[in-house]
KELUMTI-96372 format. One record per residue (C-alpha): residue in three letters; x, y, z. Coordinates in steps of 0.5 Angstrom, whole numbers, padded with zeros to 4 digits, always signed. Layout:
BEGIN
ALAXYZ;...
***
This chain:
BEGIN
UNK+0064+0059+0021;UNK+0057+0059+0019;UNK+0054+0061+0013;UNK+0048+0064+0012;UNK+0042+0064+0006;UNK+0040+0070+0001;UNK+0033+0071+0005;UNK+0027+0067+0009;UNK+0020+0065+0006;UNK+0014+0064+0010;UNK+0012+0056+0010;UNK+0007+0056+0014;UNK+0001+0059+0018;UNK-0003+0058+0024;UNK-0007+0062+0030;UNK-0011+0060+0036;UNK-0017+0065+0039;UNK-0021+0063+0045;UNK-0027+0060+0045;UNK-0031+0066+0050;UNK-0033+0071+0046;UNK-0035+0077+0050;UNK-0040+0081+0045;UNK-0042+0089+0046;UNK-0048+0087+0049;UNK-0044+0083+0055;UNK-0040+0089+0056;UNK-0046+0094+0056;UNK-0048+0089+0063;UNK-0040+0090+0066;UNK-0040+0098+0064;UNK-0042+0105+0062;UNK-0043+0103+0054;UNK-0047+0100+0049;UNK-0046+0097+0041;UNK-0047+0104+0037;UNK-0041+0107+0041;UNK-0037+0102+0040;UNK-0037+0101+0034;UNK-0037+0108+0031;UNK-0031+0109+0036;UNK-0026+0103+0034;UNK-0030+0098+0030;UNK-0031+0092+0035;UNK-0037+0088+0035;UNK-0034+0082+0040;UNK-0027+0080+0042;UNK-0025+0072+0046;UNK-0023+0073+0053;UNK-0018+0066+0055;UNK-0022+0064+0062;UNK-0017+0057+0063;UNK-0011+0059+0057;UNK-0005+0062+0058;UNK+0000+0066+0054;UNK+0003+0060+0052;UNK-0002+0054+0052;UNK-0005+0060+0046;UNK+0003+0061+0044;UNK+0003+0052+0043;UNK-0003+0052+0040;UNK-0002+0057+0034;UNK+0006+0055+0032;UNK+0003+0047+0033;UNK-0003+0049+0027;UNK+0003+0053+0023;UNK+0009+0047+0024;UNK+0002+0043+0021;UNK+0002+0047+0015;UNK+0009+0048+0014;UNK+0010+0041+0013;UNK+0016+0041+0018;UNK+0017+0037+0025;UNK+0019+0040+0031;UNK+0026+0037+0031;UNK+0028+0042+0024;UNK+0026+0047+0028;UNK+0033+0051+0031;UNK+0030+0057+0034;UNK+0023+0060+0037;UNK+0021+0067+0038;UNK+0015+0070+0042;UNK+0013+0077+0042;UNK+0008+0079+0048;UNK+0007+0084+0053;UNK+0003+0080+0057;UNK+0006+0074+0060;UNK+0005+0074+0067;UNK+0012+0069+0068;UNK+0018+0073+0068;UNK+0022+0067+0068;UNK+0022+0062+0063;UNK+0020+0065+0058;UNK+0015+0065+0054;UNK+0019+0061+0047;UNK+0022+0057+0052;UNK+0016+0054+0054;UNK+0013+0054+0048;UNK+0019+0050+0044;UNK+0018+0044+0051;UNK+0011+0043+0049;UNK+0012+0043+0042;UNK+0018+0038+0043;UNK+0024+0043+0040;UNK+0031+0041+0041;UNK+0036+0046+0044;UNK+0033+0052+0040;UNK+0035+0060+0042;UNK+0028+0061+0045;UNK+0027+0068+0046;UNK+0021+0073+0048;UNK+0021+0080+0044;UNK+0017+0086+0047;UNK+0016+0092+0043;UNK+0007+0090+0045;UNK+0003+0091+0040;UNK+0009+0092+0033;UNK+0012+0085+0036;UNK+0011+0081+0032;UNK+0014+0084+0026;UNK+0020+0086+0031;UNK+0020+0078+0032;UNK+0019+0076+0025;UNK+0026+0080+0023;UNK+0030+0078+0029;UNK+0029+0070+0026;UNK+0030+0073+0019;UNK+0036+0076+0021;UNK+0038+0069+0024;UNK+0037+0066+0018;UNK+0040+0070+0015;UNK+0046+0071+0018;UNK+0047+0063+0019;UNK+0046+0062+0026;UNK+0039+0059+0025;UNK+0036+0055+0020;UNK+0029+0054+0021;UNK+0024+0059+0026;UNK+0018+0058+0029;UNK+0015+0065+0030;UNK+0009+0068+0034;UNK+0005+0072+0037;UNK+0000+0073+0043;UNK-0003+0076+0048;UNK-0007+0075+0055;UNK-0010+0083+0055;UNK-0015+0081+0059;UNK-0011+0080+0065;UNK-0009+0087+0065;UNK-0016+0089+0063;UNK-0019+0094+0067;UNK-0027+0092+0066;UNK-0030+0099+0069;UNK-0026+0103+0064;UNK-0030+0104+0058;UNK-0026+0107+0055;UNK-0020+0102+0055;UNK-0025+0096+0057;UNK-0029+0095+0050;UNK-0021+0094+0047;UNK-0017+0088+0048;UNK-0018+0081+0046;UNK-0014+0075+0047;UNK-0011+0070+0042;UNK-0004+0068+0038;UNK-0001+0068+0031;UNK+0005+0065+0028;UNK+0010+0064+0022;UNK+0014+0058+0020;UNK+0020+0062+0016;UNK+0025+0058+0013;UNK+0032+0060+0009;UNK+0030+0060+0000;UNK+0034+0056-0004;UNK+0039+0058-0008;UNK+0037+0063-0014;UNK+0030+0064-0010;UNK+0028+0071-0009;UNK+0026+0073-0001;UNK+0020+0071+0001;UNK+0021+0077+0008;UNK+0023+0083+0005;UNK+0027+0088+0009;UNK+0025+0091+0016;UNK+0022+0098+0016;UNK+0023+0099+0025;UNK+0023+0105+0030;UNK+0021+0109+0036;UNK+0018+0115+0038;UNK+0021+0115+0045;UNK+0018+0122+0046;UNK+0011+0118+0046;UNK+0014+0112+0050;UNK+0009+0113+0055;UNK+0003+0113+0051;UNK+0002+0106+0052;UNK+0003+0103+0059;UNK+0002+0098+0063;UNK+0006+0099+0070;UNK+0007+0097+0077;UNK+0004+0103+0079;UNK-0002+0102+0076;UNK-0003+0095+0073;UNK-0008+0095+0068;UNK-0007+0097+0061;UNK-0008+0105+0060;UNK-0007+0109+0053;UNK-0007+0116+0051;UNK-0011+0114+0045;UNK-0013+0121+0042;UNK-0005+0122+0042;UNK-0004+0115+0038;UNK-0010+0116+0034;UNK-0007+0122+0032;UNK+0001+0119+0031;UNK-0002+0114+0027;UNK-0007+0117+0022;UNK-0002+0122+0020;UNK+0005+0118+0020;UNK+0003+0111+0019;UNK+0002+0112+0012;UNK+0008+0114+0009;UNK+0012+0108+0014;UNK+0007+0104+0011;UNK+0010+0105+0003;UNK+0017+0106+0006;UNK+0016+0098+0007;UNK+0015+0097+0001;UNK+0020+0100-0002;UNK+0024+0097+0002;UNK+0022+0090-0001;UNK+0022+0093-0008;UNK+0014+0092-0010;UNK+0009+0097-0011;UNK+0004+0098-0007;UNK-0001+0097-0014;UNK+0002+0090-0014;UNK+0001+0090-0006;UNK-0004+0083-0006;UNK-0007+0084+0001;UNK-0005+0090+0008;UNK-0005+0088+0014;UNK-0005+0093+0020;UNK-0004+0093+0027;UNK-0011+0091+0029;UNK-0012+0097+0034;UNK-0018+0101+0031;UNK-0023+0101+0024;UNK-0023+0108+0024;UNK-0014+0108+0023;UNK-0015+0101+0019;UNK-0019+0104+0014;UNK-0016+0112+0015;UNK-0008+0109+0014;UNK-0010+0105+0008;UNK-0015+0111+0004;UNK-0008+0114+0005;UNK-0003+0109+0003;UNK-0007+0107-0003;UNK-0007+0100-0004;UNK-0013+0100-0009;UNK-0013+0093-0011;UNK-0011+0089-0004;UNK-0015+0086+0001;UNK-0015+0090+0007;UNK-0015+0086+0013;UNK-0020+0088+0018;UNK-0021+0082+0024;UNK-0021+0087+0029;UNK-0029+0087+0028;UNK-0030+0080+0031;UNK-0023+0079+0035;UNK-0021+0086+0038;UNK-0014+0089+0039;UNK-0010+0083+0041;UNK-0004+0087+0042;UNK+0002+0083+0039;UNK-0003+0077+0037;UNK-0006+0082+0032;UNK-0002+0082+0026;UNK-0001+0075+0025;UNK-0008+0072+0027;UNK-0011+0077+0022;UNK-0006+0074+0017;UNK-0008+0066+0019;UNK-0015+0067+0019;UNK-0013+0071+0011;UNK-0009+0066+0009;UNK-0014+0060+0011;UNK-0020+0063+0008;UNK-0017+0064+0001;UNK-0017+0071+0000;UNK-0010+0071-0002;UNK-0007+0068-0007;UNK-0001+0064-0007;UNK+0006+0068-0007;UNK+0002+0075-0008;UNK+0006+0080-0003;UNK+0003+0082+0004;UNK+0004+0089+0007;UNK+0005+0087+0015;UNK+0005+0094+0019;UNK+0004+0095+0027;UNK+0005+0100+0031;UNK+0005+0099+0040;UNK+0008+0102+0047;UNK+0014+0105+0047;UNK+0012+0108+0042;UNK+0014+0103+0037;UNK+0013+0101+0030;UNK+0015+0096+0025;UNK+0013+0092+0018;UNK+0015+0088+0012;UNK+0013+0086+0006;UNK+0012+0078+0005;UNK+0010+0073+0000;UNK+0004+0068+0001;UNK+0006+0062+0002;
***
């Protein structure tokens, strides 16, 4: 018998973005569109696109930044989890190329799909794991290849996406040590399972936008404050907010709703785009990187995505 830990904490941080940027004035060149539509619409002024990366070089590179700063070494590492919808192999997956390249020794290596809310889905499953005492120490990331499946003559979902990874490193608390990862908040909406799609009829990325718009502008905030219930903090004392990077307009509507009046609001989808599963982890990276929160402040993680999924959780700031 295994035996598990009273929670998991966060130790470590990292991201990767390309190094192409695709601005609105390049896109004005390739479609229909120009700078001022763009950004009254969604908020985006340039996004990176991967020419030679894929899904798991940008995977590798983000985990190895977060290791870096987590103090660990690959071999304390027991299991790895990737979220992603864009890998273009089916089989190995994505984690299990990741923990060879980072030389990890026989973890549970898996993906997890849920698109753009995928990384909180994987950030609970390895807190489960550890948890439960069928792991120990986890390397957590999520990451995006969007531009594959990017139709570049349709302005409406062209000027969106942008490539790039995040990802944790989560480790068990020591005993008398309060959780660093708070409870999930999870679920689907499977009536709108098809407002996100890509398929093998139609490969590129398509979305009923007006419809996701609507959903998340009406239901994300009272999920949002659920989650931090859930974690027992109040969102007065929520030191920063970081959203699915999918639009401004419903960044900025969810948080006014949501009423964390003294959190920092994260708001990269200005210069990276929607990177899907990618979005919430390199937002936090980058936040944490710059400074903007303080050690141990709670951070709000909430993300929504094709299926209609959605899911977050409370953690403290390593």
């Amino acid at each position: 018998m295994t035996t598990g830990v009273n929670g998991t904490k966060v130790i470590g941080f990292g991201h990767y973005q390309p190094s192409k940027v695709l601005t609105n004035e390049d896109l004005a060149k390739m479609v229909d569109t120009n700078d001022e539509w763009i950004v009254s619409r969604v908020g985006i002024k340039e996004r990176r696109i991967a020419e030679h990366e894929s899904v798991a070089d940008m995977a590798t590179a983000a985990a190895e930044m977060a290791l870096s700063k987590s103090g660990l070494t690959a071999e304390d590492i027991d299991i790895v989890v990737v979220a992603t919808c864009s890998a273009i192999d089916r089989v190995p997956n994505v984690a299990s190329t990741v923990a060879a390249r980072l030389g990890v020794a026989s973890p549970a290596a898996m993906d997890v799909n849920t698109a753009c809310s995928g990384f909180s889905h994987a950030v609970a499953v390895a807190d489960h794991a550890i948890r439960a005492g069928s792991a120990t120490k986890a390397v957590v990331v999520g990451v995006e290849k969007l531009s594959d499946f990017t139709d570049w003559t349709d302005r409406s979902t062209a000027v969106l996406f942008g490539d790039g990874a995040g990802a944790v490193v989560l480790t068990g608390v020591e005993d008398g040590e309060e959780p660093g990862v708070g409870p999930v908040v999870w679920g689907s909406v499977p009536e709108m399972s098809t407002a996100v799609r890509i398929t093998a009829e139609d490969p590129h990325i398509k979305q009923d936008g007006q419809s996701v718009f609507r959903w998340a502008t009406t239901t994300l905030a009272p999920l949002a404050r659920k989650t931090a219930e859930a974690a027992d903090v109040k969102i007065e004392d929520v030191g920063a907010v970081v959203f699915h990077q999918a639009n401004l307009r419903i960044i900025e509507g969810i948080a006014k709703r949501l009423g964390a009046d003294n959190a920092v609001i994260a708001k990269d989808i200005v210069g990276s785009g929607n990177t899907s599963a990618a979005s919430v982890p390199l937002a936090l990276s980058k936040m944490i990187e710059a400074g903007e929160v303080p050690s141990g402040a709670p951070i709000l993680l909430f993300a929504f995505g094709g299926g209609l999924t959605y899911a977050g959780q409370i953690i403290r700031c390593p």
